[in-house]
C-alpha positions in Angstrom: -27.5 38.4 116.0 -28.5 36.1 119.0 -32.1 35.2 117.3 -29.9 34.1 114.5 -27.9 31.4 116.8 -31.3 30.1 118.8 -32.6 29.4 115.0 -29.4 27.0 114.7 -29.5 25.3 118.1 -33.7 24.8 118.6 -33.1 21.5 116.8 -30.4 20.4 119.3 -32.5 21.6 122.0 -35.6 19.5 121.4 -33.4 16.7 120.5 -32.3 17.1 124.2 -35.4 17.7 125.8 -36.8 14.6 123.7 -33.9 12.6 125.2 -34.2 13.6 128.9 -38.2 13.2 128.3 -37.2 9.4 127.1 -34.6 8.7 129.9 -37.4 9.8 132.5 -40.0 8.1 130.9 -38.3 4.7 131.2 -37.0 5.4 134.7 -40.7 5.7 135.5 -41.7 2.6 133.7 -39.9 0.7 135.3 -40.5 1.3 138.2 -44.2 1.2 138.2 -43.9 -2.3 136.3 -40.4 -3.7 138.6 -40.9 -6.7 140.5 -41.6 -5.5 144.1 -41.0 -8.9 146.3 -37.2 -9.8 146.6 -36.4 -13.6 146.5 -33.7 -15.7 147.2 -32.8 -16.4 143.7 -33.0 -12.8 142.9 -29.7 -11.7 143.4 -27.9 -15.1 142.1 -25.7 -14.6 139.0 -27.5 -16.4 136.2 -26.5 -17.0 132.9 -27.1 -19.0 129.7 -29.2 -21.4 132.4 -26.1 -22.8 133.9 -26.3 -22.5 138.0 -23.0 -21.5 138.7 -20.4 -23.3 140.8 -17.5 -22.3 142.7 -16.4 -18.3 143.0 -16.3 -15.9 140.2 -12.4 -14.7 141.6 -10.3 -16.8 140.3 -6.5 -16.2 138.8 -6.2 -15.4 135.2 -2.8 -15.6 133.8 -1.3 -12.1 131.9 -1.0 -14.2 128.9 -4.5 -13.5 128.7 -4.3 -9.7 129.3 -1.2 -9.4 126.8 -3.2 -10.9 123.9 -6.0 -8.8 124.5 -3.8 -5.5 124.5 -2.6 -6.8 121.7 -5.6 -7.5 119.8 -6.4 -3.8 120.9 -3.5 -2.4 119.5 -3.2 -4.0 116.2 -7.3 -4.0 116.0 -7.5 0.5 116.2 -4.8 0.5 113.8 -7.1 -1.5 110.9 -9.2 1.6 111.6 -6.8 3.8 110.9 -5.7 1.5 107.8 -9.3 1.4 106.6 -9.9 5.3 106.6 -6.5 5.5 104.4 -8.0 3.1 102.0 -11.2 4.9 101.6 -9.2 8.2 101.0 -6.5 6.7 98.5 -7.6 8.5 95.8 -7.5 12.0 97.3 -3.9 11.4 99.6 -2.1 10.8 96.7 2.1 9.1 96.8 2.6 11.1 100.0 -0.4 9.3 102.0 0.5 6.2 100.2 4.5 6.6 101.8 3.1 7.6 105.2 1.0 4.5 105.2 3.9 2.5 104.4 6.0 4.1 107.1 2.5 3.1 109.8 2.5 -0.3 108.5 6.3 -0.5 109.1 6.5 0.6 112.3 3.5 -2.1 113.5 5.5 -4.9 111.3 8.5 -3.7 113.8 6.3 -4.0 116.6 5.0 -7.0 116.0 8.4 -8.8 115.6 9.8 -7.1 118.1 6.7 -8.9 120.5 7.5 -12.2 118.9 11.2 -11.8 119.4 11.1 -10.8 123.0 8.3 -14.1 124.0 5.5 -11.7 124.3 2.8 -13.8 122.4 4.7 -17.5 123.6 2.6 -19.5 126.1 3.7 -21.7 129.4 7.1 -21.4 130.8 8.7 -17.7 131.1 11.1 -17.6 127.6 11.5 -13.4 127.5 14.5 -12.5 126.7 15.1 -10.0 129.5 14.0 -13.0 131.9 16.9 -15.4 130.5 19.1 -12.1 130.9 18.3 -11.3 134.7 18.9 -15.3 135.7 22.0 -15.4 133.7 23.3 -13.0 135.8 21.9 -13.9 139.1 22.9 -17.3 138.7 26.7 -15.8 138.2 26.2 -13.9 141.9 
């Protein structure tokens, strides 16, 4: 019984010792080939040949982070929209609905973030914003 299950797993065992052997082996590498003198310039940020200027904290507004969410969101659910389309066929009317009933709910979404000023740039336009000042302008 247990010879039977090491015939299964020898595969995945090599495969593992091959990929520990490899991680090793470049470790190793290099080190032996590394630069061994640090200089000056060694530990500057460099990219695209552009010396930088000025500090790498600076401010980003959440504009930024709300459109990448965003683009998160909406982007997993094309994966999800893509495996339905590859098993059309076999799903039948009732995946067909159920996909109709995904797509609505992220159509809500969506104009539920347009209608609040999620995705609107510059001045502060959400609807709960205009709410809270109308009523702590009336204190």
């Amino acid at each position: 019984m247990t010879n039977e299950y090491a015939t299964e797993i020898w595969p995945l065992a090599v495969y593992f010792g091959l990929v520990i052997l490899l991680v090793i082996t470049m470790l190793v590498l290099s080190w032996l080939l590394g630069q061994r003198r640090r200089e000056a310039a060694t530990n500057d940020p460099f990219e695209s040949g552009v010396v930088p200027v000025g500090s790498s904290q600076i401010r980003i507004s959440v504009e930024f982070y709300l459109i990448a969410i965003f683009f998160v969101i909406f982007d997993l659910e094309t994966v999800f929209i893509f495996a339905w389309a590859v098993a059309f066929f076999e799903l039948g009317w009732q995946g067909y609905t159920a996909m109709l009933v995904f797509i609505g709910v992220l159509v809500l979404a969506l104009v539920y973030e347009w209608r609040s000023g999620a995705l609107e740039w510059g001045n502060k336009t959400r609807v709960g914003l205009r709410e809270a000042q109308a009523a702590e302008e009336k204190l």
